[in-house]
C-alpha positions in Angstrom: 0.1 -24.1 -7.9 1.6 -23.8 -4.4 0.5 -21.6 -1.9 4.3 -19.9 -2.1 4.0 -18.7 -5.7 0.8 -17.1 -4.9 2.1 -15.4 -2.2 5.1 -14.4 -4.1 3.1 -13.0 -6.6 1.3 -11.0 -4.3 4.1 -9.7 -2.5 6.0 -8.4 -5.9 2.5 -7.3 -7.0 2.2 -4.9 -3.8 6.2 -4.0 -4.2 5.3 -2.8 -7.5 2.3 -0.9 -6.5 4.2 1.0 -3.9 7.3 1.9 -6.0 4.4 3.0 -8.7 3.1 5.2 -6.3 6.7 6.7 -5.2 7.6 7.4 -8.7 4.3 8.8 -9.3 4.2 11.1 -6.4 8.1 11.9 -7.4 7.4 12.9 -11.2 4.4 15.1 -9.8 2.2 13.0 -12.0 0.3 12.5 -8.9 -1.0 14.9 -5.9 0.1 13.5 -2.6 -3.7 13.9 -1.2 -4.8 12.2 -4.8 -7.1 9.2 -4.1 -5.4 7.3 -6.5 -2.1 7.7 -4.6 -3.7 6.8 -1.4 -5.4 3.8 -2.9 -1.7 2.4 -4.1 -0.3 2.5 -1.1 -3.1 1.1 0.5 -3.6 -2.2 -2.0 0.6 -2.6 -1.9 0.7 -2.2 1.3 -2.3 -4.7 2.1 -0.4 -7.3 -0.3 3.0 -7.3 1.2 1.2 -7.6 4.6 -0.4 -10.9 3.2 3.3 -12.0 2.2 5.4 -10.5 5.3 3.0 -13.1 7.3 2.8 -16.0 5.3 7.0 -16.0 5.0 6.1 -14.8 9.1 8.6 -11.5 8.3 6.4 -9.8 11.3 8.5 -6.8 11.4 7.7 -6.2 7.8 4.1 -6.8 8.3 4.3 -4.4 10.7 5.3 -1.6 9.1 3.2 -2.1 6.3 0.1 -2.2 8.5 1.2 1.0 9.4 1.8 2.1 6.2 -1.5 1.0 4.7 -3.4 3.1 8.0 -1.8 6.3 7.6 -3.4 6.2 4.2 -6.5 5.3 5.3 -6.4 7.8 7.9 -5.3 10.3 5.7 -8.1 9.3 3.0 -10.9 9.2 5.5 -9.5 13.3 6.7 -9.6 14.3 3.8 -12.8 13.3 2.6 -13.9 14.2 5.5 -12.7 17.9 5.1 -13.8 18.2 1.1 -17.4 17.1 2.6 -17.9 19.8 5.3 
């Protein structure tokens, strides 16, 4: 398999994972400081930054660099907040 398929894959793969995480945080199924919410954006946004550089779409990798630390950053506060 070529290296374009996988990294296909990987990019629809994180897509999916963000517009999971939308619709889960829109139908209040999920809590916008929820780990698990966090953690999607953070794996989708980790995949389509592997894809936005392969396909060398740097202004897409960009953004989802940022994307994937304000969750981060937003994980690490929290837990840092629950903890103290």
């Amino acid at each position: 398999m070529n290296n374009h398929i996988w990294f296909d894959a990987i990019g629809w793969l994180g897509a999916a994972l963000l517009l999971v995480a939308y619709a889960m945080i829109s139908s209040k199924k999920l809590e916008v400081d929820s780990t698990v919410y966090q953690l999607l954006n953070i794996v989708g946004s980790v995949f389509l930054v592997a894809n936005t550089i392969f396909y060398r779409a740097y202004p897409s990798s960009f953004v989802n660099v940022i994307w994937a630390g304000i969750a981060i950053f937003f994980m690490m506060t929290r837990s840092r907040f629950s903890s103290g």
